[in-house]
py3Dmol code that shows the C-alpha trace and the ligand (Angstrom):
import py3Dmol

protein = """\
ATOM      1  CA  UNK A   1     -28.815 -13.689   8.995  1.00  0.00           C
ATOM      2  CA  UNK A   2     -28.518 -15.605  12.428  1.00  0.00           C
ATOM      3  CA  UNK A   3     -31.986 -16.951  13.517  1.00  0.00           C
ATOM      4  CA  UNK A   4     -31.903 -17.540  17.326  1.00  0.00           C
ATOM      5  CA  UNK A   5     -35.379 -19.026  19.229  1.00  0.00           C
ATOM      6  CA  UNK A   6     -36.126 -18.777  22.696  1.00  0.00           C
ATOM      7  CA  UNK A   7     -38.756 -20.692  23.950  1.00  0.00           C
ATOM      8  CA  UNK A   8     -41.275 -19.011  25.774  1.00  0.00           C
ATOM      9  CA  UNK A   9     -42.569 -21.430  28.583  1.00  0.00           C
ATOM     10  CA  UNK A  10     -45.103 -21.084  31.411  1.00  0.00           C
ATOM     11  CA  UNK A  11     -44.897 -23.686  33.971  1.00  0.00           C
ATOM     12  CA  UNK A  12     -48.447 -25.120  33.748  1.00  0.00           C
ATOM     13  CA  UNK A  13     -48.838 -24.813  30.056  1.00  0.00           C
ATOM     14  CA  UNK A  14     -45.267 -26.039  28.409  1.00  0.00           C
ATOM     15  CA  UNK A  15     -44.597 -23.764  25.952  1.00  0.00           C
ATOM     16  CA  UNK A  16     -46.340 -21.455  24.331  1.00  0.00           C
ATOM     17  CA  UNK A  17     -44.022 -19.756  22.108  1.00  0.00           C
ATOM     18  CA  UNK A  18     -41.214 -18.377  21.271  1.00  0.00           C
ATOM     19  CA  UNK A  19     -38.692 -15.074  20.585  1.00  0.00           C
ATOM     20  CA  UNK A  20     -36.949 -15.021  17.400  1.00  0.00           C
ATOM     21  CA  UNK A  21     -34.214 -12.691  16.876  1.00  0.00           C
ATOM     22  CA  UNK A  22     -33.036 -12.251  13.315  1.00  0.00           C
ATOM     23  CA  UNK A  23     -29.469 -10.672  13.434  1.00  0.00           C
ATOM     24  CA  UNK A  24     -28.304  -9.518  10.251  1.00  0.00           C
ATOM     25  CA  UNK A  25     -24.340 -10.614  10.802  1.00  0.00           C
ATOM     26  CA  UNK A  26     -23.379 -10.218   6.549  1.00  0.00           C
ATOM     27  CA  UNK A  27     -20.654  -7.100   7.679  1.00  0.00           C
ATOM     28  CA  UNK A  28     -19.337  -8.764  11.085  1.00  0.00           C
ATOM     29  CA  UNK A  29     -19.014 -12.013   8.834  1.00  0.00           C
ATOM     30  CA  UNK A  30     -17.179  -9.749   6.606  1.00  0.00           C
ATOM     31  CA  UNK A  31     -14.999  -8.227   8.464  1.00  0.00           C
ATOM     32  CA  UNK A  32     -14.282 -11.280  10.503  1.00  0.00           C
ATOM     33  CA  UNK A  33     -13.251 -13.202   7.462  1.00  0.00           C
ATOM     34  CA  UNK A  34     -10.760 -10.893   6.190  1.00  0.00           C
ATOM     35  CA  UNK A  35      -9.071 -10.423   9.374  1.00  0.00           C
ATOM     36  CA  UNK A  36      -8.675 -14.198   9.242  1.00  0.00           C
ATOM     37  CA  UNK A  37      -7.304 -13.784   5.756  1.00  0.00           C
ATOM     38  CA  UNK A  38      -5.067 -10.453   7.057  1.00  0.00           C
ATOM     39  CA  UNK A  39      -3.708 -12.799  10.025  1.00  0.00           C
ATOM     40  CA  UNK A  40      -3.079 -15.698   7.407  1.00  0.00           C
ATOM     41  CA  UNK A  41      -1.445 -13.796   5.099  1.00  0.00           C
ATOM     42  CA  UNK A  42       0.934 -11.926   7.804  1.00  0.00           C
ATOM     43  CA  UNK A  43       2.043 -15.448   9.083  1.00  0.00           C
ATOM     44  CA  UNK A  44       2.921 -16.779   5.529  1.00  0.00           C
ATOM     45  CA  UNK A  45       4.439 -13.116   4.275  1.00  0.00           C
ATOM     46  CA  UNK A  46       6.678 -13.620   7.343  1.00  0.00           C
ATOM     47  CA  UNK A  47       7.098 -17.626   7.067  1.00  0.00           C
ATOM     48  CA  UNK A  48       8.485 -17.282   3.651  1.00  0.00           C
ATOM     49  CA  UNK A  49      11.765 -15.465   4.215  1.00  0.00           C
ATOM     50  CA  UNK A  50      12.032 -17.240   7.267  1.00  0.00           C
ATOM     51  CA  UNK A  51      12.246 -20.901   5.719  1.00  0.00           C
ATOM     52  CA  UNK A  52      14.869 -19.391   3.502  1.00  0.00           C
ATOM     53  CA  UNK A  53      16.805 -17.766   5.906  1.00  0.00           C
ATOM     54  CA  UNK A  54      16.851 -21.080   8.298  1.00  0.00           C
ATOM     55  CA  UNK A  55      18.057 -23.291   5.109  1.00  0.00           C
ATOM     56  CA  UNK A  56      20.832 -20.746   3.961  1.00  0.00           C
ATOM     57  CA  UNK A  57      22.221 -20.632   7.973  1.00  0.00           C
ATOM     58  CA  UNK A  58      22.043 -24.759   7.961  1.00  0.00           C
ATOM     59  CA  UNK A  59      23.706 -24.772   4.461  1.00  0.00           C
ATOM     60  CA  UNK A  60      26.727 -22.365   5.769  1.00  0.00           C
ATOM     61  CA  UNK A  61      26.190 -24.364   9.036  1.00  0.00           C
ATOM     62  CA  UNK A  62      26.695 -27.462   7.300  1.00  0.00           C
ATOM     63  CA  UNK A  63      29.661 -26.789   5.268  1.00  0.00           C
ATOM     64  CA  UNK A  64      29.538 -23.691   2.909  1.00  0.00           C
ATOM     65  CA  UNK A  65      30.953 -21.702   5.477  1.00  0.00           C
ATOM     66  CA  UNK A  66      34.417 -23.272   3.711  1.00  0.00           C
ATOM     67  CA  UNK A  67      33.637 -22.164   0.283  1.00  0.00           C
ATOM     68  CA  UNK A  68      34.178 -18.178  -0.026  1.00  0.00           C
ATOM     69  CA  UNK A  69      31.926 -17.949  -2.227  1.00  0.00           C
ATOM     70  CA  UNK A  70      29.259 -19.921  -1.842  1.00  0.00           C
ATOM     71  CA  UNK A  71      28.942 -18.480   1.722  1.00  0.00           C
ATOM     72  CA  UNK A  72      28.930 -15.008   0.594  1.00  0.00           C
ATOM     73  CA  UNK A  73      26.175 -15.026  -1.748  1.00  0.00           C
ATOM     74  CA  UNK A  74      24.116 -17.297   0.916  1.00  0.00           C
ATOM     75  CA  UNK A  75      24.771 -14.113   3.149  1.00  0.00           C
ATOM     76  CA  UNK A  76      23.939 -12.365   0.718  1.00  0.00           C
ATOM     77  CA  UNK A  77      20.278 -13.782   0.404  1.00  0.00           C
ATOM     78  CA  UNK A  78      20.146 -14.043   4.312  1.00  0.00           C
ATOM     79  CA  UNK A  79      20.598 -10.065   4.501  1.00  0.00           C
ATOM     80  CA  UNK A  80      17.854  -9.311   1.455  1.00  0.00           C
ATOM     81  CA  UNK A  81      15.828 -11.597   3.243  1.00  0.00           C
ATOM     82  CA  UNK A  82      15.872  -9.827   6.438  1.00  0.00           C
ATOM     83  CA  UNK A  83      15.950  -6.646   4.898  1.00  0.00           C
ATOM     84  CA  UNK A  84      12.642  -7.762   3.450  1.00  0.00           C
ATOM     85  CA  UNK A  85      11.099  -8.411   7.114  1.00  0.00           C
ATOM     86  CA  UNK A  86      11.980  -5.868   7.929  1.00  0.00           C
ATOM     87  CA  UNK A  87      10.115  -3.487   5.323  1.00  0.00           C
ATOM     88  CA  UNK A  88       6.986  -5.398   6.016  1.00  0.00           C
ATOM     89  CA  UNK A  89       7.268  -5.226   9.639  1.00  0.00           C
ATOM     90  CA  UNK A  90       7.711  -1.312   8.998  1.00  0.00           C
ATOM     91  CA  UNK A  91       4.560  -1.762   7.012  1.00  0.00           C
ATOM     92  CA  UNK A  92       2.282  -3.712   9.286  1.00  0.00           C
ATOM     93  CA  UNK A  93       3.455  -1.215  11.962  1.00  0.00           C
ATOM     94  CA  UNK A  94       2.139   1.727  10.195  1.00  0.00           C
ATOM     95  CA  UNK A  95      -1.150   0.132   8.941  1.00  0.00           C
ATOM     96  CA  UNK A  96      -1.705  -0.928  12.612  1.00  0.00           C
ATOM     97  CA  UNK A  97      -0.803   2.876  13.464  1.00  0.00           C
ATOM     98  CA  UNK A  98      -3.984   3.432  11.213  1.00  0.00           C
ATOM     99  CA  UNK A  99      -5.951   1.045  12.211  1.00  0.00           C
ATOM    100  CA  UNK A 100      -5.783   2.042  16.026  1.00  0.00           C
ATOM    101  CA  UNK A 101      -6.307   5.641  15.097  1.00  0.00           C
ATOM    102  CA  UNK A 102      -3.243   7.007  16.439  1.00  0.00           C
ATOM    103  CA  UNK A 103      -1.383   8.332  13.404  1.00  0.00           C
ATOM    104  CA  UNK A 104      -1.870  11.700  14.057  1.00  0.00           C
ATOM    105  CA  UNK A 105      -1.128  14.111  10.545  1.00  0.00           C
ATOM    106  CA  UNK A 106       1.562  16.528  10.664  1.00  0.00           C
ATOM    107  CA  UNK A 107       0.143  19.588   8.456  1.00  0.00           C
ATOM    108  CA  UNK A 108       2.796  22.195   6.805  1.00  0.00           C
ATOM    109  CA  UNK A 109       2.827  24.698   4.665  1.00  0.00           C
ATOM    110  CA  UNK A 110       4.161  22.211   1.807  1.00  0.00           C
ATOM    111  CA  UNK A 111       5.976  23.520  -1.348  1.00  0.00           C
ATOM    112  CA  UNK A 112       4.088  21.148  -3.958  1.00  0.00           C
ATOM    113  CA  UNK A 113       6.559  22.445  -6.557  1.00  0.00           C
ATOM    114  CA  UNK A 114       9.522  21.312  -4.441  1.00  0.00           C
ATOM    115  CA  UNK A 115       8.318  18.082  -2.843  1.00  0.00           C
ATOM    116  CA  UNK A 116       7.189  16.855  -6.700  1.00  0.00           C
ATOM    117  CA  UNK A 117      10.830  17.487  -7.840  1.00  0.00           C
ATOM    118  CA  UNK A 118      12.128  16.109  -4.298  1.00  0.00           C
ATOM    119  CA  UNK A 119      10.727  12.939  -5.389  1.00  0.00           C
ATOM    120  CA  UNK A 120      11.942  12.238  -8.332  1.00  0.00           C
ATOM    121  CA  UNK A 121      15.727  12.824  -7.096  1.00  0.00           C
ATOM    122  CA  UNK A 122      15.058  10.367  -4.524  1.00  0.00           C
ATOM    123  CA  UNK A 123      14.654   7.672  -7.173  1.00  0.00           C
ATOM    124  CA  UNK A 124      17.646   9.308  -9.891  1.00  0.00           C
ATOM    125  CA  UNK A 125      19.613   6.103  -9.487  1.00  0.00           C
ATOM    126  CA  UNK A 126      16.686   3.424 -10.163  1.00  0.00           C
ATOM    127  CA  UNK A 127      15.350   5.743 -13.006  1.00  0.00           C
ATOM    128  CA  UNK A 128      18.972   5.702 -14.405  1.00  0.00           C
ATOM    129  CA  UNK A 129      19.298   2.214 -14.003  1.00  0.00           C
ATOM    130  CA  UNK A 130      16.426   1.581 -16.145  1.00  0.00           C
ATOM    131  CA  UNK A 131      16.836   4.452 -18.409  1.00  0.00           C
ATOM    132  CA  UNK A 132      13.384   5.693 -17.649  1.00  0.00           C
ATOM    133  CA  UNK A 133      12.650   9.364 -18.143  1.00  0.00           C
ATOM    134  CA  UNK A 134      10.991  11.421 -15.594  1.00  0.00           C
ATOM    135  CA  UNK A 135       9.165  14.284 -16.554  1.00  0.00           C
ATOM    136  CA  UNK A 136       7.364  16.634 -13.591  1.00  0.00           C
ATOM    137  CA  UNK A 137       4.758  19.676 -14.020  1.00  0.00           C
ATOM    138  CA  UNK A 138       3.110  21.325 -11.719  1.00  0.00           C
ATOM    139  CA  UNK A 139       0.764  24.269 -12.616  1.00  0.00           C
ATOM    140  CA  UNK A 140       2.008  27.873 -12.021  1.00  0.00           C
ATOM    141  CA  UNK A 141      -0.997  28.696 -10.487  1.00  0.00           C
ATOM    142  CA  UNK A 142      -0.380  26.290  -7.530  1.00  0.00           C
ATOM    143  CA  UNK A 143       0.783  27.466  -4.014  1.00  0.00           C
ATOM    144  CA  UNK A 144       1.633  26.084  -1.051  1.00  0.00           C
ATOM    145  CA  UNK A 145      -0.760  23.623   0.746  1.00  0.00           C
ATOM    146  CA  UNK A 146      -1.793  22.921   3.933  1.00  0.00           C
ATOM    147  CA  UNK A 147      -0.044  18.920   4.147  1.00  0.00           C
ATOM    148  CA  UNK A 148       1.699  16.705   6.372  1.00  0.00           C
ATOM    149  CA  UNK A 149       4.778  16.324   3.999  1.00  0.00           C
ATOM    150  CA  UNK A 150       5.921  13.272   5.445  1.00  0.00           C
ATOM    151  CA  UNK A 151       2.662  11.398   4.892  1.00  0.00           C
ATOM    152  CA  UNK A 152       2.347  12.576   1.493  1.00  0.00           C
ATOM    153  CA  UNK A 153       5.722  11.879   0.412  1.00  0.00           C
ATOM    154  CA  UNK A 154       5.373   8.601   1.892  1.00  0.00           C
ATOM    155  CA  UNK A 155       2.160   7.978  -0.663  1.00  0.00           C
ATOM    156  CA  UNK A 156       4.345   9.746  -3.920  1.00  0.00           C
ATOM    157  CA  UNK A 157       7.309   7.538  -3.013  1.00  0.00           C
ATOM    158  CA  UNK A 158       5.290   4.267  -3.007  1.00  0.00           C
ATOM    159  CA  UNK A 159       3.600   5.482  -6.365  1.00  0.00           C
ATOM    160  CA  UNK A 160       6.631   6.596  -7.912  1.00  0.00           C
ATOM    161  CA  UNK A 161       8.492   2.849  -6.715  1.00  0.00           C
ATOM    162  CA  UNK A 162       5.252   1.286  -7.950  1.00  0.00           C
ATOM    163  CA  UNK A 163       5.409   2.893 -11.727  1.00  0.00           C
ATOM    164  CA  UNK A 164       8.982   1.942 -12.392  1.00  0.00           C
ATOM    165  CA  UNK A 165       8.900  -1.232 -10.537  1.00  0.00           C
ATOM    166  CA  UNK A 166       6.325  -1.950 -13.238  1.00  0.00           C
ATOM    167  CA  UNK A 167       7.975  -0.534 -16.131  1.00  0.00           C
ATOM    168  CA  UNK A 168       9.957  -1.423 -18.581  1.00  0.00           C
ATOM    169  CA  UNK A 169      13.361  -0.471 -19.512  1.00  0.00           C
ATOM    170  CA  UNK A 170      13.135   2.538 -21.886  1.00  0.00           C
ATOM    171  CA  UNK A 171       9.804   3.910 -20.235  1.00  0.00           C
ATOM    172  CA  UNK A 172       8.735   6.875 -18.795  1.00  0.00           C
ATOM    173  CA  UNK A 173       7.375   8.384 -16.135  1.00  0.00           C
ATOM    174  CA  UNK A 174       5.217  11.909 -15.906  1.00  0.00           C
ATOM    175  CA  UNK A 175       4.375  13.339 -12.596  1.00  0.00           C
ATOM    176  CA  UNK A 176       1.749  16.599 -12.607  1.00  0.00           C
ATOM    177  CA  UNK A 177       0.472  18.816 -10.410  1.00  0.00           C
ATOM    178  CA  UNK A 178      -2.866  20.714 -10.826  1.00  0.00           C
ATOM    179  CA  UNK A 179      -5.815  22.262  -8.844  1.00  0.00           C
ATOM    180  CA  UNK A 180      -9.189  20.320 -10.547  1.00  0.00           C
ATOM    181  CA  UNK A 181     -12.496  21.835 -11.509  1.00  0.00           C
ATOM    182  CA  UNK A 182     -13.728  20.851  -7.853  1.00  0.00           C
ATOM    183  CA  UNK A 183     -10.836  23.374  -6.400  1.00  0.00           C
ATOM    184  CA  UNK A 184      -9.076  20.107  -5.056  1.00  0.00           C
ATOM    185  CA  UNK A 185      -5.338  19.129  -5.442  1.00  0.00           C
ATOM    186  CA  UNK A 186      -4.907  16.872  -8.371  1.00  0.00           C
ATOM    187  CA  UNK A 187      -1.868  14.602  -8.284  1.00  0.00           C
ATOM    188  CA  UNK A 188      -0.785  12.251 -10.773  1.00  0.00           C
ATOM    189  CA  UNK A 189       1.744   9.766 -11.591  1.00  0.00           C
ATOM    190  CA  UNK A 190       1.543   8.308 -14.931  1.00  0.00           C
ATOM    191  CA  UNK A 191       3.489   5.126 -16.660  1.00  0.00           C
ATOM    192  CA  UNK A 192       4.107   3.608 -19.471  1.00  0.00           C
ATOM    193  CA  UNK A 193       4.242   0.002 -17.869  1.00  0.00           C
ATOM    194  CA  UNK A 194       2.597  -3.360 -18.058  1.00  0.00           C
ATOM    195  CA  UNK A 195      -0.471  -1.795 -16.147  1.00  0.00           C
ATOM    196  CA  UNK A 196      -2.944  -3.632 -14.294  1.00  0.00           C
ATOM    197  CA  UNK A 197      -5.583  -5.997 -15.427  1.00  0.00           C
ATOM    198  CA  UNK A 198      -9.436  -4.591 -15.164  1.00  0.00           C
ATOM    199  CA  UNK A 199      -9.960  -7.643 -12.729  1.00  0.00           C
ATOM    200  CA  UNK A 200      -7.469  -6.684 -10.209  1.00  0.00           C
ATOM    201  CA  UNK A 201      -7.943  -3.133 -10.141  1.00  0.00           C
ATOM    202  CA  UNK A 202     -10.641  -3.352  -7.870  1.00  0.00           C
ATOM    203  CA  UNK A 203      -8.664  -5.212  -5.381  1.00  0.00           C
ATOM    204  CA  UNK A 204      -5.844  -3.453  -6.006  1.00  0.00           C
ATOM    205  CA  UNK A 205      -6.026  -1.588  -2.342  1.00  0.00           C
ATOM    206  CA  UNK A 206      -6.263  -4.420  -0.688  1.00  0.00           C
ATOM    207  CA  UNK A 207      -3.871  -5.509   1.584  1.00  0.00           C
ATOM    208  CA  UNK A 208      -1.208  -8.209   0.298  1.00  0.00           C
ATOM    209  CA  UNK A 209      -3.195  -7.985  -3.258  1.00  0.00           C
ATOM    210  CA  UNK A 210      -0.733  -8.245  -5.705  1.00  0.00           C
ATOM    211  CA  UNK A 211      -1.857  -8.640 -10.009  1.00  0.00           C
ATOM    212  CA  UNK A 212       1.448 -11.115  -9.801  1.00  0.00           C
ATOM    213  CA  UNK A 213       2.662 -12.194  -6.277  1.00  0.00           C
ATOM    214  CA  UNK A 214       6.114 -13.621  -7.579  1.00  0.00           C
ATOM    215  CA  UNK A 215       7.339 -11.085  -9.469  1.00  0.00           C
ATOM    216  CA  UNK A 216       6.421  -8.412  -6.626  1.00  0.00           C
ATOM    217  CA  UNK A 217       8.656 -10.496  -4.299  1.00  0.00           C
ATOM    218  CA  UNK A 218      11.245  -9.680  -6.410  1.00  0.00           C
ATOM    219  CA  UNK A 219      10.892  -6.428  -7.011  1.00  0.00           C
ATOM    220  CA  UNK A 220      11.085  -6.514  -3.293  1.00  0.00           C
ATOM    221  CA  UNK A 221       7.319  -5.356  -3.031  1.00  0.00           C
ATOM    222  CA  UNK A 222       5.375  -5.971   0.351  1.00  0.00           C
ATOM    223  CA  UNK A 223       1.684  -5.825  -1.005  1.00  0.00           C
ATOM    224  CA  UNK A 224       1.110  -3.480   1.330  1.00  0.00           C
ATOM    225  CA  UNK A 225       2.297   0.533  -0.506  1.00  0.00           C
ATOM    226  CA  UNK A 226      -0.878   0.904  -1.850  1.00  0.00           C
ATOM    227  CA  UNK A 227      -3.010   0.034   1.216  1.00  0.00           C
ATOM    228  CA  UNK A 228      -0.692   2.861   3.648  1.00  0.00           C
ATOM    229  CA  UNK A 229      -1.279   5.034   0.602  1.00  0.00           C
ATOM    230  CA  UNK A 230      -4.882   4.928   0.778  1.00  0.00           C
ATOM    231  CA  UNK A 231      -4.982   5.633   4.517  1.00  0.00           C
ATOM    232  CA  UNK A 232      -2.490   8.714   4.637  1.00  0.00           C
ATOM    233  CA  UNK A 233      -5.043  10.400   1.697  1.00  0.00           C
ATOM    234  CA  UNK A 234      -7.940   9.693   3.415  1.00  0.00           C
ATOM    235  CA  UNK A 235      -6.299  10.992   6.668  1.00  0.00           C
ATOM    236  CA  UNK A 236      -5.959  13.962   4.722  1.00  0.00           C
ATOM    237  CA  UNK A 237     -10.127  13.639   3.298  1.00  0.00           C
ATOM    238  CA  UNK A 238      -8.875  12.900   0.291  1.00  0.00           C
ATOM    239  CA  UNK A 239      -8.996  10.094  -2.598  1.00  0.00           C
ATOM    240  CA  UNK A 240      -6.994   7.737  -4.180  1.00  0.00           C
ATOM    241  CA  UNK A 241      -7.813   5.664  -7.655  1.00  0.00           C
ATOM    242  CA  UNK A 242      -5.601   3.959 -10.055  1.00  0.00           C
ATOM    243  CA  UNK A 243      -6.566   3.883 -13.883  1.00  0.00           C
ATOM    244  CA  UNK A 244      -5.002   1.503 -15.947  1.00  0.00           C
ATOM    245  CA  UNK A 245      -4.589  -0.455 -19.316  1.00  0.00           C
ATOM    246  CA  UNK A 246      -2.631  -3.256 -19.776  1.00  0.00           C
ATOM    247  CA  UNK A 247       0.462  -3.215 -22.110  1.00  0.00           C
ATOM    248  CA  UNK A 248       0.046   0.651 -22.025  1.00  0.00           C
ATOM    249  CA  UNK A 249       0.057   2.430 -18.774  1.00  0.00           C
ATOM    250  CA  UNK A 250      -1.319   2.939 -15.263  1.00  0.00           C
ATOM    251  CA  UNK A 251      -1.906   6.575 -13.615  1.00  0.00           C
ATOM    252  CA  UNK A 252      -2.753   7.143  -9.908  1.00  0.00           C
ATOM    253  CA  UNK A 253      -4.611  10.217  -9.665  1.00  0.00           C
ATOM    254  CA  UNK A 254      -4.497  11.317  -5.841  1.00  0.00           C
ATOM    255  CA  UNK A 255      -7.109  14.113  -4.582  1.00  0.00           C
ATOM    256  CA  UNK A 256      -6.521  15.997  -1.760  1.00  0.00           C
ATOM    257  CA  UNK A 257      -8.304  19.513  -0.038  1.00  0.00           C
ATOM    258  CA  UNK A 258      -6.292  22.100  -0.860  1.00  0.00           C
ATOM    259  CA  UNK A 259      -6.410  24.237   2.396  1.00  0.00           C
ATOM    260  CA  UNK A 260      -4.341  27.361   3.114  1.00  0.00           C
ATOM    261  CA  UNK A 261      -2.707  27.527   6.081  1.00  0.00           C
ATOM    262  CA  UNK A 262      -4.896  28.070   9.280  1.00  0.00           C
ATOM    263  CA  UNK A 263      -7.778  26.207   7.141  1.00  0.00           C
ATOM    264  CA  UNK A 264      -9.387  23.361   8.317  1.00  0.00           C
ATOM    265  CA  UNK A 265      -9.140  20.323   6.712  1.00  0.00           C
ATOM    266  CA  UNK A 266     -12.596  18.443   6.198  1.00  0.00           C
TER     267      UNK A 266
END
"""
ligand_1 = """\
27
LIG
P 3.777 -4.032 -4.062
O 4.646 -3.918 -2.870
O 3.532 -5.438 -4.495
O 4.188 -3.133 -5.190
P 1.444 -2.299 -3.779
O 0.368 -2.293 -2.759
O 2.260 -1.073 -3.932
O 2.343 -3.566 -3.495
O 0.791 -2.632 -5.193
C -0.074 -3.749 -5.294
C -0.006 -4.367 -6.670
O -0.555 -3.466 -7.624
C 1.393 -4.650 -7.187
O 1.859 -5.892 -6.745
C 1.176 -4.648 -8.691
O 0.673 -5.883 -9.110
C 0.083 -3.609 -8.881
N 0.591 -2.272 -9.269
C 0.711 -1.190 -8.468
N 1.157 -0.115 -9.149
C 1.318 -0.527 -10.430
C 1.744 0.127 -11.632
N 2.111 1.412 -11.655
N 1.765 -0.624 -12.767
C 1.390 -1.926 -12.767
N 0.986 -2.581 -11.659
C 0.934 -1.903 -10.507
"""
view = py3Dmol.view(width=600, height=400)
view.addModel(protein, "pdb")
view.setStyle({"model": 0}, {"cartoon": {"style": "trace"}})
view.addModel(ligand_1, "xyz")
view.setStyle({"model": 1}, {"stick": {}})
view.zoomTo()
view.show()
């Protein structure tokens, strides 16, 4: 609470009391603080591949520019690290998109049959070059929902990255499909990977939370796929949760209203 006391004078008397206003400030607090910590981690997301990229450029500046070599893999790590800003740039602008209320869904008749299968052949060549084996099923029963396809394959692609990212070589990966007892769309992407400790699964929606910041970096991992994920489902009403155990698995389970074209979306 802030506490702030106004006198209450008269001018012959002095004073003779005074206003108190409690204000309880507990969620401005809140939601001051972590857009400090947003801002703060923003500047040293960005500040990292910056110091690197400055250091390669003086080190080619300063003479590997004459070894072949050398300067090519220094380019090398100049152009992942820009490639990097740039994916979180791409991120910030689309949480910010959110944020300011102006993403504005695209609803289609979506195929889920076809956009389930679409999204594993987008990721063929990492799944082959970890020998992971993708399995999809999607119940019969299911038609065609009322989605904005781009949103929502936006959410299944940073699931999908996120379970082999996290698994091992060898692993697999099973995508389903189904309409819950609630009449909602039920969809799931299970792994066999290194899953997430109970501790950080509450934070793990958070913005730039990561269970292990270095070894996101190098997967190339912004912190930020599962925060846009959360927004595009609940653009859509829907829900998002991750259930996980470490050493065994994690499965996102993502709920959406399954409307029928001309439907309204709650
Ligand atoms: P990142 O770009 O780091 O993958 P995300 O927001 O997508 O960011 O995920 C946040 C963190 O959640 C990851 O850094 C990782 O620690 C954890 N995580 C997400 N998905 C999985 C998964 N399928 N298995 C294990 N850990 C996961």
């Amino acid at each position: 609470f802030r506490v702030t006391l106004t006198p209450i004078r008269r001018r012959d008397k002095g004073v003779v009391g005074a206003i108190a206003v409690l204000q309880d400030v507990t969620e401005s607090e809140k939601l001051e603080q972590s857009r400090r910590e947003f801002v703060a981690n923003v500047s040293h997301e960005l500040r990292t591949p910056l110091t690197t990229i400055k250091s390669y450029a003086e080190a080619l500046d300063d003479g590997a520019l004459e070894e072949p070599p050398l300067a090519e893999r220094f380019v090398g790590v100049i152009r992942s690290e820009t490639e990097r800003m740039i994916r979180l740039v791409t991120d910030l602008l689309h949480l910010s998109r959110f944020d300011s209320k102006q993403a504005q869904l695209r609803r289609q008749m979506t195929d889920i049959a076809e956009m389930m299968e679409d999204v594993v052949d987008r990721f063929s060549l990492q799944l082959r070059q970890k020998a992971i084996t993708a399995k999809v099923q999607v119940d019969p029963g299911l038609e065609k929902a009322w989605l904005d396809r781009d949103g929502i394959d936006q959410v299944l692609d940073n699931l999908v990255s996120n379970a082999i990212k996290y698994t091992l070589d060898g692993g697999s990966i099973h995508l389903a499909a189904r309409l819950n007892e609630a009449g909602q769309l039920s969809v799931t992407v299970k792994d066999t990977g290194i899953g997430i400790p109970k501790k950080d699964l509450e934070r793990i929606f958070d913005r730039f939370y990561r269970v292990d910041k270095a070894r996101s970096r190098s997967m190339g991992g912004t912190g930020l796929g599962l925060s846009i994920a959360r927004e595009i489902v609940r653009a859509h009403g829907g829900h998002i949760a991750l259930d996980s155990e470490p050493g065994v698995g994690t499965t996102a389970t993502v709920t959406l209203p399954y409307v029928q074209e001309g439907g309204e979306a709650p």
